[in-house]
C-alpha positions as CSV (number, residue, x, y, z in Angstrom):
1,X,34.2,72.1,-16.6
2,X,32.2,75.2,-16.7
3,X,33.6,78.6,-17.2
4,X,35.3,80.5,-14.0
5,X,34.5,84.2,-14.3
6,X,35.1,86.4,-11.3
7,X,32.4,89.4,-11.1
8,X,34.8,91.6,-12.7
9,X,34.9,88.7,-15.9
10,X,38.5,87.8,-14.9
11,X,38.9,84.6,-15.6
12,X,40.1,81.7,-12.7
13,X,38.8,83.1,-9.9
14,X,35.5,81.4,-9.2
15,X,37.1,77.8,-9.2
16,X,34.4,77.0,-6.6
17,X,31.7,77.8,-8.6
18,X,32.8,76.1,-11.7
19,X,33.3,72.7,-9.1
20,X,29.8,73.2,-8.2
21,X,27.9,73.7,-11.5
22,X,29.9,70.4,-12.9
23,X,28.9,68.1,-9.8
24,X,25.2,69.7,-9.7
25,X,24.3,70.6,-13.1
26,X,21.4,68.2,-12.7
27,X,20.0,71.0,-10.2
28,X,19.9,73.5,-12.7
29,X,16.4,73.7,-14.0
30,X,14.8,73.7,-10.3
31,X,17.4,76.7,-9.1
32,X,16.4,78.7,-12.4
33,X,12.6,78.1,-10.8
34,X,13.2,79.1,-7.5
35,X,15.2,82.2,-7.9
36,X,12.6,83.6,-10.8
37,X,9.9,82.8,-8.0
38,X,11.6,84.7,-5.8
39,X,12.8,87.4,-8.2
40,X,9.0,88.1,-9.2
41,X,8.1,88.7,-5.5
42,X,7.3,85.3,-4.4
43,X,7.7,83.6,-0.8
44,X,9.9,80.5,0.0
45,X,6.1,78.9,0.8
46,X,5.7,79.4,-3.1
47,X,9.1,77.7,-4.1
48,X,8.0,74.6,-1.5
49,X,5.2,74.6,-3.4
């Protein structure tokens, strides 16, 4: 299971997260794309896209 890190970098307090990454790690690749879209200024009509 993937590493918890809170936002402080304690570890075991993002159990959540760590849940999540294992059960959608296929999702991955397309998240990566949509937040650098959105990160370099681009609109949701672009990540549709």
């Amino acid at each position: 299971m993937a590493e918890c890190l809170a936002a402080s970098g304690e570890p075991g307090r993002n159990y959540l997260w760590a849940g999540y990454t294992e059960f959608y790690r296929h999702t991955f690749a397309a998240f990566t794309r949509m937040a650098r879209t959105i990160q370099s200024g681009g609109t949701a009509a672009d990540v549709v896209n």
